[in-house]
C-alpha positions in Angstrom: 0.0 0.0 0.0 1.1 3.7 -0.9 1.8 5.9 2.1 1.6 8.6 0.2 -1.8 11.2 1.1 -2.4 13.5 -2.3 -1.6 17.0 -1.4 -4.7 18.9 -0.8 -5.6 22.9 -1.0 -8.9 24.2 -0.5 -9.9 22.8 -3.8 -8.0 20.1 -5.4 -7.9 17.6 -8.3 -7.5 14.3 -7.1 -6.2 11.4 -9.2 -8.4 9.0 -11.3 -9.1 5.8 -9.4 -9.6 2.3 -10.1 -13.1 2.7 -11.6 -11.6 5.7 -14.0 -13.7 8.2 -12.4 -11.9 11.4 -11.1 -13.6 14.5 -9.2 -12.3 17.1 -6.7 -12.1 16.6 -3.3 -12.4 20.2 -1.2 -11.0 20.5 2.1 -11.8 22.7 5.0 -8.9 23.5 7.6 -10.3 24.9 10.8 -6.9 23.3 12.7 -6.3 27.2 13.6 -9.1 27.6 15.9 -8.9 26.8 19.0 -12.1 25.3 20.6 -13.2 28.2 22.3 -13.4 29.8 19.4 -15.9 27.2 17.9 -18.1 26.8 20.8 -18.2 30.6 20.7 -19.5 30.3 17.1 -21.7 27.7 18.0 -23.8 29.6 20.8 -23.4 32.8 18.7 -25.5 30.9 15.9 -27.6 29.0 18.1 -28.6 32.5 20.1 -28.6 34.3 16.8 -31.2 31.7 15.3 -33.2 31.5 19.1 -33.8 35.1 19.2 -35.2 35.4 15.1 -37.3 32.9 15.3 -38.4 31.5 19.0 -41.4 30.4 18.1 -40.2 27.8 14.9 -38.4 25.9 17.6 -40.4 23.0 19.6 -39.9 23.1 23.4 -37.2 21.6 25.0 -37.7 19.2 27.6 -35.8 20.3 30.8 -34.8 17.2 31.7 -32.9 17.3 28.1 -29.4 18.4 27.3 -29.3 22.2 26.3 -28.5 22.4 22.9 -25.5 25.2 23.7 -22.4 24.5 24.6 -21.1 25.3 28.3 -17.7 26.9 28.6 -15.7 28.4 30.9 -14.6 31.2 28.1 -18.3 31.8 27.6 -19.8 32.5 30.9 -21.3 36.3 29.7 -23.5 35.7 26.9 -23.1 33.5 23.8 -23.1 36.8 21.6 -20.2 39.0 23.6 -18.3 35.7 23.9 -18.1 35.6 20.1 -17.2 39.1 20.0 -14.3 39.0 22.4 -12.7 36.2 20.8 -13.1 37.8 17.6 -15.8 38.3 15.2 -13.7 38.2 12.3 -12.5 34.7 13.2 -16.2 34.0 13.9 -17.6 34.8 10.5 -14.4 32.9 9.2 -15.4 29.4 11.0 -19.0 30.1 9.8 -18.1 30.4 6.3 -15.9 27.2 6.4 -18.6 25.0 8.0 -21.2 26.6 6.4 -19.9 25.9 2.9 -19.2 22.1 4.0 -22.8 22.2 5.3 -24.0 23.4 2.3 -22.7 20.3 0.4 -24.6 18.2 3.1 -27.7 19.6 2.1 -26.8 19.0 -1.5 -26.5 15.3 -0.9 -23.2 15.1 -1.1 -20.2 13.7 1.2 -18.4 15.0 3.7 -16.1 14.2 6.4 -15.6 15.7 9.4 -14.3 15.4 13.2 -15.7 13.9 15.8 -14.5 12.8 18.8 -13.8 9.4 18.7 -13.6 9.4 15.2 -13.2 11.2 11.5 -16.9 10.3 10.2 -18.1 10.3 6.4 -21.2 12.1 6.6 -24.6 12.4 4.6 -27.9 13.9 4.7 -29.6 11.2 6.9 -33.4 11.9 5.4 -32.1 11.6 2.1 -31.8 7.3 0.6 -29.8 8.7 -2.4 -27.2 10.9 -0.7 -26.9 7.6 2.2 -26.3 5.2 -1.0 -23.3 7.4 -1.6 -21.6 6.5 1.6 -22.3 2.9 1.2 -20.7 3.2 -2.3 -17.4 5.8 -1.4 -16.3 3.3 1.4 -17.4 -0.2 -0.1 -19.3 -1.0 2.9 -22.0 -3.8 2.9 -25.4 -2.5 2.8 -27.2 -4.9 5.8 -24.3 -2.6 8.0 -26.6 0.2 9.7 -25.3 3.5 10.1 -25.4 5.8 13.3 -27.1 9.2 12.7 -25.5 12.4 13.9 -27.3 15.5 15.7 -26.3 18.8 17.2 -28.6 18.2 20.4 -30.8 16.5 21.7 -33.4 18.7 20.5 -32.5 17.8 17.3 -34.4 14.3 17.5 -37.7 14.6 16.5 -37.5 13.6 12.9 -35.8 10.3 13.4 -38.0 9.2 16.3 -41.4 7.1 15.9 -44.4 9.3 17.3 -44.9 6.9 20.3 -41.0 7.3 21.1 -41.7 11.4 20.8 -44.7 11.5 22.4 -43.0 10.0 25.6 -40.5 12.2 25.5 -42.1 15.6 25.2 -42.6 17.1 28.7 -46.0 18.1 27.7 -47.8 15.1 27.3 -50.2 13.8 30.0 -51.0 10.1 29.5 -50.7 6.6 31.0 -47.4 4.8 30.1 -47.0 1.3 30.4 -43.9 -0.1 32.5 -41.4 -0.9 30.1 -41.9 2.4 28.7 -41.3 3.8 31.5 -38.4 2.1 31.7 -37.1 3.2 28.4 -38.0 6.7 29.0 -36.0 6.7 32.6 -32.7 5.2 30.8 -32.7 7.5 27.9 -33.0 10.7 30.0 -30.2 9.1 32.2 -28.2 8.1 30.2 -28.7 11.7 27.6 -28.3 13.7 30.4 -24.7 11.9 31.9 -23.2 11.5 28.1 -24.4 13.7 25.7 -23.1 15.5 24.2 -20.2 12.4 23.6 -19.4 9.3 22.7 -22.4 7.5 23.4 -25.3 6.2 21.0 -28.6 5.3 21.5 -31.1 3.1 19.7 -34.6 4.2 19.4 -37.3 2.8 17.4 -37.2 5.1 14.6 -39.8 7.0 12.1 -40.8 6.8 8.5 -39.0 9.7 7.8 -35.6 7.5 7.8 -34.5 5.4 5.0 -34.3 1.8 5.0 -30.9 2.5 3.6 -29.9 3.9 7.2 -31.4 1.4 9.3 -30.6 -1.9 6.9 -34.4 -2.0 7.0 -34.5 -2.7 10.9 -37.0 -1.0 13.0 -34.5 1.4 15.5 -32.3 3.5 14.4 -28.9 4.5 16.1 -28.6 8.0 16.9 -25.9 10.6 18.8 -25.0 13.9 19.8 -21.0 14.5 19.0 -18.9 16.5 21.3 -16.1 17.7 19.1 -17.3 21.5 18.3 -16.5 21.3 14.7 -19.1 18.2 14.0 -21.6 19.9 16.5 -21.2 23.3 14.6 -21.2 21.8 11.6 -24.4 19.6 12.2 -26.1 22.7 13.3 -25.2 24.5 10.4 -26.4 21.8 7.9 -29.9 21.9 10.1 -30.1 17.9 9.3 -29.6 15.0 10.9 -26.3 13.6 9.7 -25.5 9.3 9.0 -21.9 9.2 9.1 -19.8 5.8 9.9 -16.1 5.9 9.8 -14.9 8.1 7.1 -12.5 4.9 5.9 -12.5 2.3 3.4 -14.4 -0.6 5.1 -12.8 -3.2 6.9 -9.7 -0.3 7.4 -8.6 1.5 10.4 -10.9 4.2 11.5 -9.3 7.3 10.7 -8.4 9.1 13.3 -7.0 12.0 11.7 -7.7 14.2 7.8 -4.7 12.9 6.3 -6.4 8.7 7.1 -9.4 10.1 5.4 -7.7 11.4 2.3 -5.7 8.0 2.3 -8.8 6.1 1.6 -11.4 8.4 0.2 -10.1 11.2 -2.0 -11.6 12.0 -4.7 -14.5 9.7 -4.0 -16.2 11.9 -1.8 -16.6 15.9 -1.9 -14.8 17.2 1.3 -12.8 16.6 4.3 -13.1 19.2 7.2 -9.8 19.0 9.2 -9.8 19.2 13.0 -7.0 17.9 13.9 -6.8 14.6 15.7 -9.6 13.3 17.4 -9.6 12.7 21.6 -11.2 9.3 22.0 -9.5 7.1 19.4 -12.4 4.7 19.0 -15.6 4.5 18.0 -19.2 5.4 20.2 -20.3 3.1 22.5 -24.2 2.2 21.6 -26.5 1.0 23.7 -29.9 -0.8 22.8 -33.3 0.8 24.7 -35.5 -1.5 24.1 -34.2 -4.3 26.2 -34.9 -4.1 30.2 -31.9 -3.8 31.5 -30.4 -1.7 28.2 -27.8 -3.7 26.5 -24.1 -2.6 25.4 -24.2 -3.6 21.7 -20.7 -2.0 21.5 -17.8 -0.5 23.8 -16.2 2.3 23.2 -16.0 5.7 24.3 -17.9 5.5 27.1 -17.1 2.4 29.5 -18.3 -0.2 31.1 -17.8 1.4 34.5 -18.8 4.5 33.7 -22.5 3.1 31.9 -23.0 1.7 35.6 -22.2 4.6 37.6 -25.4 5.4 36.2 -27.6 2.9 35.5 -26.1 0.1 37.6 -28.3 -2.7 35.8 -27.3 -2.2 32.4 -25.5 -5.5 30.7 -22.9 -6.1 28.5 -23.7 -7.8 25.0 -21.4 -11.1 24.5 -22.1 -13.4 21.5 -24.0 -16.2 22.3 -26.1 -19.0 20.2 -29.4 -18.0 21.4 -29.0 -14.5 20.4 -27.6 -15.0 16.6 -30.4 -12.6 15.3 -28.1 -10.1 16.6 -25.4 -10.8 14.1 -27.4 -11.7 11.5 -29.4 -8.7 11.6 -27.3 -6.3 13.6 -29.1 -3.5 14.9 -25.5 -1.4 14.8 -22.0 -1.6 13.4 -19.6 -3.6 14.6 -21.2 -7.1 15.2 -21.0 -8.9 12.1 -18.6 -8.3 10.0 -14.8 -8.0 10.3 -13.1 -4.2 10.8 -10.6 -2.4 11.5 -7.6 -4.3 10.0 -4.4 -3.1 8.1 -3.1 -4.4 5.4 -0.7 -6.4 7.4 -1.2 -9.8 9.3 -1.9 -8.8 12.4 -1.0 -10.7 15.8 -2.6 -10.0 19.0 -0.9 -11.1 21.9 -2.8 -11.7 24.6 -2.5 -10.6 28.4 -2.4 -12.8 31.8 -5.7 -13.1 33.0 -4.4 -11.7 36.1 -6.3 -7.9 36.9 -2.3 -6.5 38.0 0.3 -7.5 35.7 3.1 -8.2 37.8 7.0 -7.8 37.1 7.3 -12.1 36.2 4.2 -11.6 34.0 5.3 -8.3 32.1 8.8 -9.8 31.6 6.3 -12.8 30.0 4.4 -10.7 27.5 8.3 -9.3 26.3 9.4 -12.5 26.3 6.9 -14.0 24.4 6.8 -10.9 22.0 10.3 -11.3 21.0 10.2 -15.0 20.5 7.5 -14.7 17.9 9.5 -11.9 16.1 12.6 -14.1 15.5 10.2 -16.8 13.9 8.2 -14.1 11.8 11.5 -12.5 10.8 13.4 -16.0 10.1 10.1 -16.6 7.3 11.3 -13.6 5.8 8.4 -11.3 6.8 8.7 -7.4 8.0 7.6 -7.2 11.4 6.3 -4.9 13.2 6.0 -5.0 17.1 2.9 -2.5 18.7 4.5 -2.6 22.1 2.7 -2.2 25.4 5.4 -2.7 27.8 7.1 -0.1 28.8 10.8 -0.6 26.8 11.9 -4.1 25.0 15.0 -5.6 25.5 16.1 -5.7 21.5 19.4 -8.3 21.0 22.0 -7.3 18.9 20.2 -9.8 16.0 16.9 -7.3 16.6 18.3 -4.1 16.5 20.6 -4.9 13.2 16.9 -5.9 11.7 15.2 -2.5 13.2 18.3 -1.1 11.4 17.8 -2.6 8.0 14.0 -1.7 8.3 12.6 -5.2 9.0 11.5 -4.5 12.3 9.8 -1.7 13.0 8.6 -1.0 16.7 6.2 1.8 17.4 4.8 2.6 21.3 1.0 2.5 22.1 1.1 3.4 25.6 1.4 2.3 29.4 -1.0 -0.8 29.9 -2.0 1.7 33.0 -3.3 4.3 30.8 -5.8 2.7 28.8 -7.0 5.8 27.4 -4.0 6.7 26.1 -4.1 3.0 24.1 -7.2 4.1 22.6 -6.2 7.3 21.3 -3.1 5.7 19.4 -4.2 2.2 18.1 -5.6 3.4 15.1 -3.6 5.2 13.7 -0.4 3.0 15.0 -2.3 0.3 12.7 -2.0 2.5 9.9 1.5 3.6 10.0 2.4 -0.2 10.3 0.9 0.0 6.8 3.2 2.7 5.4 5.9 1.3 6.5 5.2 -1.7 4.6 5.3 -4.1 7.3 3.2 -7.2 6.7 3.4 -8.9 10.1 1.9 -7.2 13.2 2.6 -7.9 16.9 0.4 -6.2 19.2 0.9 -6.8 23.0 -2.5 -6.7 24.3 -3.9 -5.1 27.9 -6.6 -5.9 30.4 -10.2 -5.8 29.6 -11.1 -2.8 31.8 -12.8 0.2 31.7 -11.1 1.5 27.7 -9.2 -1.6 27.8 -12.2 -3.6 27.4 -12.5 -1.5 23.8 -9.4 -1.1 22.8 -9.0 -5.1 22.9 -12.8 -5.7 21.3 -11.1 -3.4 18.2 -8.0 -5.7 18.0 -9.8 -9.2 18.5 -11.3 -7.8 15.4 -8.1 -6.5 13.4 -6.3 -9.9 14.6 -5.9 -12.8 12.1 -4.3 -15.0 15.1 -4.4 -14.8 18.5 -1.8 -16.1 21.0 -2.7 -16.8 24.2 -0.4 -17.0 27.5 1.1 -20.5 27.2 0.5 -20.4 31.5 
């Protein structure tokens, strides 16, 4: 694979691909704001839009997130905070957005920010401009997509009537238990994670394509963090369906320059925003089960999802609940993802909750010994490294020398976060450096761990267990 990423201006002409088709992929850089600045523009647009027209807006339940941001650089109003951190630089971030918003409402593709993720986004009403995703990234189409909003507020379109009727603050009739039920987790969990990396199925409306939901009755929905998809989502005054903005199967991209390595010129712009925070994908959580059920970890963990609904269960494939994979509800249960070009190896941890000196001095051991044998078949290895420094022989180092081994750091097993903001794109380098066996020294399975190692199960052709 090329690790070369086409050199892009505002508006440039990306080379013909496979399929002889060639167009021009814009991109939007808003890497020199900081994110004061865009929450400033946010609340300036969202109070400039609340004062002209209060009345086109439908009430806000209290018990739902506010649709502004809170800042500590914006504790005057939303209008003077724009002002003091320069109007100029205001209008500027509106333009940007607003132009890659205006291509949203076009139907066409664009990708943008998030935090966990860059996400390939469409107008999430309209089944033509959703074909176009499914289409740019080669994605199956029985895969559902997540749909993006600015707020919660934002829901109404996507939601069946009986699911909007319960949640409008107005309504005064009976309610049976399990709805109840649903309504209670939903306003918990909104109110603790959203805006964020959390998603939430709900049975959805008419108004949403098949196309969106593979035809299934809910549909996945979330409220970003990052200010540039939030200000961009409110800009383009649509709900948003946006999966990783990769080629499927790939690493998610967690930066512009992934993005442009897999999709340019096959979609219409990329809207930089720097690197993104989390690292992986949204968690999602299913509703309509009693306890809700983790479909997916991610962003949010285990142990946090508990802190606030203590009940709530963790999904784990079993024979009884097959429908689940055959018809999955949400990304990330039935097909394979997330894998680099190269073979990747996943090494995998003592059982043991505190690795201790003897066990750590294991997972080196055991690293190195499987890089003699893939470098002895000839292969260029590359060694994802989770311990804190290995012990290279003079054989190793005169092979990291000569470019057949290449060793790159994820992090401290301690700081699983960390792990998760690196794997990605640690994957992908491995792939411009050519290196077509990968040895990745896996962590413990808690709180981001338990992500990080659900996304490398799935990147892994072979997994090696402790021999103890």
């Amino acid at each position: 694979m090329s690790s070369s990423v086409p050199e892009c201006s505002p508006s440039c002409e990306s080379p013909a691909f496979p399929d002889g088709h060639t167009c021009s992929t814009k991109f939007f850089d808003l890497t020199a704001f900081t994110s004061d600045e865009l929450i400033a523009a946010y609340n300036f647009l969202d109070s400039r839009s609340s004062s002209s027209s209060s009345s086109s807006s439908s009430p806000s339940s209290s018990s739902s997130p506010s649709s502004s941001f809170s800042s500590s650089s914006s504790s005057s109003s939303s209008c003077s905070s724009a002002s003091s951190l320069s109007s100029a630089r205001t209008e500027k971030i509106l333009a940007l957005l607003g132009e890659a918003a205006t291509l949203l409402r076009q139907g066409e593709l664009v990708a943008f920010p998030t935090e966990t993720v860059y996400g390939l986004g469409a107008n999430a009403l309209s089944a033509t401009a959703v074909r176009g995703i499914f289409t740019a990234k080669g994605r199956p189409s029985d895969n559902p997509l997540i749909v993006h909003v600015h707020s919660a507020q934002a829901l109404a379109p996507l939601l069946s009537d009986d699911v909007n009727s319960l949640l409008s603050p107005t309504v005064d009739q009976a309610k049976s238990p399990s709805d109840m039920a649903s309504l209670r987790y939903a306003h918990l969990l909104q109110n603790a994670f959203w805006p964020g990396p959390l998603t939430l199925l709900f049975p959805r409306s008419s108004a949403v394509p098949d196309v969106v939901t593979a035809s299934l009755p809910s549909v996945a929905v979330r409220v970003p963090s990052h200010p540039v998809a939030r200000l961009l989502l409110r800009l383009a005054d649509c709900p948003v369906a946006a999966p990783s903005a990769n080629i499927s199967g790939r690493p998610s991209p967690t930066q512009a320059s992934h993005v442009l390595q897999d999709l340019n010129g096959r979609i219409a712009a990329v809207v930089d925003g720097g690197s993104t925070e989390v690292g992986l994908e949204s968690t999602v959580v299913d509703l309509g089960r009693d306890p809700p059920l983790v479909l997916r970890p991610g962003g949010i963990t285990l142990e946090q999802l508990r802190a606030v609904v203590p009940d709530i269960q963790l999904y784990r494939k079993r024979l009884d609940e097959g429908a689940l994979v055959l018809a999955p509800p949400t990304p990330g249960l039935k097909y394979r993802h997330y894998s680099p070009s190269g073979h990747v190896m996943l090494l995998l941890p003592s059982l043991a909750k505190n690795r201790s000196d003897t066990e750590k001095k294991s997972m080196e051991t055991r690293t190195l010994d499987v890089v003699r044998v893939q470098l002895d078949e000839g292969h260029r290895v590359g060694i994802l490294q989770t311990t804190p420094e290995l012990s290279l022989s003079s054989e190793l180092l005169q092979a990291q020398k000569e470019n057949r081994l290449v060793v790159l750091t994820l992090g401290d097993p301690s700081n699983p976060r960390k792990i998760a903001q690196n794997v990605f794109a640690a994957l992908r380098e491995m792939d411009d450096r050519q290196v077509n066996v990968i040895i990745v020294q896996g962590i413990s399975e808690e709180n981001e761990g338990y992500a990080v190692m659900n996304r490398l199960r799935k990147a892994a052709s072979t997994l090696l267990k402790d021999a103890k």
